[in-house]
C-alpha positions in Angstrom: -2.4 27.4 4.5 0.0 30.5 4.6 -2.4 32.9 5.6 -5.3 31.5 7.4 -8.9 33.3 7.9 -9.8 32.1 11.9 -13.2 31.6 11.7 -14.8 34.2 14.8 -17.7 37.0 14.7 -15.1 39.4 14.3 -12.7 38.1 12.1 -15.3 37.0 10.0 -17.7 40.5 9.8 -18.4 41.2 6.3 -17.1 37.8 4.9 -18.9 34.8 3.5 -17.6 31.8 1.7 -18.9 29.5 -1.1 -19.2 25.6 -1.0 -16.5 24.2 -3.7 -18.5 23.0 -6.5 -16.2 20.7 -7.8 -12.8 19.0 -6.9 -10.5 21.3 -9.0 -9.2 22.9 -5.9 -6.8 19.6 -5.5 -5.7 18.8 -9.1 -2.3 20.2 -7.6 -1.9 18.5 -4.7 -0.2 15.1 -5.6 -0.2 14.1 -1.5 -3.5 14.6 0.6 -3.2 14.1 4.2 -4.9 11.2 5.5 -5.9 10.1 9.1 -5.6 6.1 10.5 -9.6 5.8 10.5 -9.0 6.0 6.9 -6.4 3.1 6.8 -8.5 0.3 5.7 -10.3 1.9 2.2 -7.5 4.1 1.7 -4.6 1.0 1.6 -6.7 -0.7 -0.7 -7.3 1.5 -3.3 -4.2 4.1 -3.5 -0.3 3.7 -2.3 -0.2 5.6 1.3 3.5 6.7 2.5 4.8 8.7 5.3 6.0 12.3 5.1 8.3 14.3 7.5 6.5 17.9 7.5 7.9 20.7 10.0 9.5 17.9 11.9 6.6 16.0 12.4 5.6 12.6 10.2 2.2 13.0 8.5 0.5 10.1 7.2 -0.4 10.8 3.1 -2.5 9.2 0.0 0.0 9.1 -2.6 -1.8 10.3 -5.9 0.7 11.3 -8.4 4.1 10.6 -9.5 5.3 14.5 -9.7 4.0 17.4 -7.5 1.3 19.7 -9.0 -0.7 16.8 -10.5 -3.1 14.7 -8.7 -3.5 11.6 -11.1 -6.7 11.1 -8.9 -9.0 13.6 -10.2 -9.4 14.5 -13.9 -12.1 17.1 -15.2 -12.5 18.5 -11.3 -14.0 14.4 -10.4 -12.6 11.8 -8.4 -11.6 8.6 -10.1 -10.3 6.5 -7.7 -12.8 4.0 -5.1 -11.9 6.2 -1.7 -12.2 9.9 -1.3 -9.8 10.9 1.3 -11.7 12.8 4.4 -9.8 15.8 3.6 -11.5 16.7 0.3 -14.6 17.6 2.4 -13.8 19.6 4.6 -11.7 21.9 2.5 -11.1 24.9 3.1 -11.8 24.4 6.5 -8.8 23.3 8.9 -8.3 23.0 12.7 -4.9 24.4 13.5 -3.7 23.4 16.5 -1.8 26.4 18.6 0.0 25.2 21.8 -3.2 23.2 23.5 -6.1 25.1 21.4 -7.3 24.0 18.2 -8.2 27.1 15.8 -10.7 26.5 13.0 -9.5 28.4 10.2 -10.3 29.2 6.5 -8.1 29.6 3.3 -8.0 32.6 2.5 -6.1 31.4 -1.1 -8.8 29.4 -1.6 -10.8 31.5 -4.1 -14.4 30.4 -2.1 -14.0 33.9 0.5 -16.4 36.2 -0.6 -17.4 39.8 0.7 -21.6 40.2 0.1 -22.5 37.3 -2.0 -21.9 33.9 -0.5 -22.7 32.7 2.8 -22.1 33.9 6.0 -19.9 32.4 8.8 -22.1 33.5 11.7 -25.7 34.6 12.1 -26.7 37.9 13.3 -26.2 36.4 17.1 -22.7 35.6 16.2 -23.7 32.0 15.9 -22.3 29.9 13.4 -24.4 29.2 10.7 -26.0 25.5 10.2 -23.9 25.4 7.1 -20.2 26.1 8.2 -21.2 24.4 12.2 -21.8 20.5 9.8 -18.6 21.3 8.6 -16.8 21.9 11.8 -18.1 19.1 13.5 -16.6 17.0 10.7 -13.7 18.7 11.2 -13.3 18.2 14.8 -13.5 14.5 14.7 -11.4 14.3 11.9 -9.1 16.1 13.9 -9.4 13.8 17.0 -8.2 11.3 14.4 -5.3 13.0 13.0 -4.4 13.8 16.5 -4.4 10.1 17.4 -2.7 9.2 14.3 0.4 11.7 15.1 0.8 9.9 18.5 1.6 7.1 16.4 3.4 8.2 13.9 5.7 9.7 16.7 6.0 6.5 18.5 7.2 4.8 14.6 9.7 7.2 14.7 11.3 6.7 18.1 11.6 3.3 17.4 13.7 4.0 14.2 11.6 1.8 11.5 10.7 4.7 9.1 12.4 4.1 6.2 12.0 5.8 2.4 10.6 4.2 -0.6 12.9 1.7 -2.5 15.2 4.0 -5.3 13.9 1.5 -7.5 10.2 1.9 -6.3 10.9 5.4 -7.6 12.9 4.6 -11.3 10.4 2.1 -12.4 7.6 4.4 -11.6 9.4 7.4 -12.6 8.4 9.5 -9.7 9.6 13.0 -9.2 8.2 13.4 -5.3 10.8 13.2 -3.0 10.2 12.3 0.9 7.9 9.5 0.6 8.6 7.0 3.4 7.5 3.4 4.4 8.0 1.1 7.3 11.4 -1.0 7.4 10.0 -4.1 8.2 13.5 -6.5 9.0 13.4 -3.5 12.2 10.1 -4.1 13.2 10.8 -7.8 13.4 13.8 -7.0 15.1 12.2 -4.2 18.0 12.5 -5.7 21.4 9.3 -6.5 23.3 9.1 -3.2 25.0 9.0 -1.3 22.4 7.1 -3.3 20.2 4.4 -3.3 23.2 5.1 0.7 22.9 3.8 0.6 18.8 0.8 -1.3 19.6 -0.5 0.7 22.7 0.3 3.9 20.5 -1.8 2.0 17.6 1.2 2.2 15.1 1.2 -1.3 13.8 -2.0 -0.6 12.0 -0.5 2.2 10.2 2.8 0.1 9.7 1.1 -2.7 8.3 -1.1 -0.3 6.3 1.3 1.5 4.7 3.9 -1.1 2.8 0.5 -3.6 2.0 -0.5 -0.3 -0.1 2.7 -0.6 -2.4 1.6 -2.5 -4.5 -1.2 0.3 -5.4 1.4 2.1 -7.0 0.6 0.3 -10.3 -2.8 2.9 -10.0 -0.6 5.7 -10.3 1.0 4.2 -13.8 -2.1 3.5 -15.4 -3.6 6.7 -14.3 -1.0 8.4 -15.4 -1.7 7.3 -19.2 -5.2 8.2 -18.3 -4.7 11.6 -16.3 -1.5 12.7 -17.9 0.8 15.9 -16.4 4.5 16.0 -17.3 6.3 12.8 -16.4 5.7 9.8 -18.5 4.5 6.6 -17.1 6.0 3.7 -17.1 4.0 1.0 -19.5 4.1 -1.8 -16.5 5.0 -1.8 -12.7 4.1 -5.4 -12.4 7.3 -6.8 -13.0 9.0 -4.6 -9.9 6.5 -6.1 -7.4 6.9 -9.7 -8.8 10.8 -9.6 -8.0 10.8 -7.2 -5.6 11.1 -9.6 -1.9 12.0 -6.6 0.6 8.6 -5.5 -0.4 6.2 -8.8 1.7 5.1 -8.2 4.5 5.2 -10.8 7.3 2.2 -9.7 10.0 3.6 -13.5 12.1 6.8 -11.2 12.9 
């Protein structure tokens, strides 16, 4: 969001907004931010990976092979089981400023509007039923994401973060670079203080999470002949996770 709206009376005087009436406004976005209450739908039904964004490691559905097309949604609709938290709340987003959390608004979103739409605030300056549901979504969405950068921080300091296989990426032919996963011979291998460290952070969820959703990658091929954007899919991933060993994941470690 290069150029945010912050959502106050004044800002806001003279602007209204309007509800997206479909899911075209993430057809582009081949990674969508995800937060660990998601972990358990989300890892079942779509590979998740781990992204370093402005320094920081963001946790990400993985829903195309090639950035600009999400594989995920074809005529503006969802096709996979789980809709990621983030497609509701869009174009909402709590920005977080030193210690304060801003709620903001896309202004690039196409849905700000001048006369026509609705209003942010009420004529008491009050936000409106509409856009308060929203926000308190928002807010505990963003308690979530909060907790879930905690963790991802304390994966970091203990050096398991590792990127998806090269092969991962040649059999799949994917074009996104950055897409990381948890090196799981180093989490075996973390003393007992700082594998105590992961689990009072509440990173071995996440870790776990993560390289068990892998194997969803075979989504992204068959979508992809489905859904199609530029890149060509491969006719059958099956045969890398059959041979593929550094892929198991061993939870008795």
């Amino acid at each position: 969001m290069a150029n945010p709206l912050v959502l106050s009376p004044k800002e806001c005087q003279g602007k209204t907004w309007y509800t997206p009436i479909d899911l075209s406004f993430a057809a582009n976005k081949a990674l969508i931010p995800l937060h660990a209450g998601e972990l358990a739908k989300a890892a079942a039904t779509m590979p998740l990976a781990l992204i370093n964004e402005n320094r920081e490691w963001r946790l990400v559905s993985v829903c195309g092979i090639e950035t600009g097309h999400n594989l995920f949604i074809k005529d503006a609709k969802w096709l996979g089981n789980y809709r990621p938290a983030w497609l509701s709340t869009y174009p909402f987003e709590i920005v977080t400023v030193g210690e304060k959390g801003l709620v903001t608004f896309d202004r690039d979103s196409g849905l700000l509007g001048a006369e026509e739409g609705e209003p942010f605030f009420d004529e008491q300056d009050q936000m409106t039923e509409a856009v308060a549901t929203r926000i308190e979504v928002l807010k505990t969405s963003h308690r979530k994401h909060q907790a879930t950068q905690t963790a991802l921080s304390a994966l970091a300091k203990a050096n398991v973060i590792t990127p998806w296989p090269e092969a991962l990426h040649s059999q799949l032919g994917l074009s996104i670079n950055g897409l990381h996963m948890i090196d799981e011979k180093a989490l075996s291998q973390l003393d007992d203080e700082t594998f105590l460290s992961l689990r009072k952070a509440q990173a071995l969820p996440i870790a776990y999470a993560v390289n068990l959703s892998l194997p969803q990658t075979h989504l992204l091929g068959r979508l992809a002949r489905l859904n199609p954007g530029y890149v060509t899919a491969p006719e059958n991933l099956d045969s890398f996770f059959d041979s593929d060993e550094d892929l198991s994941f061993d939870f008795d470690s």
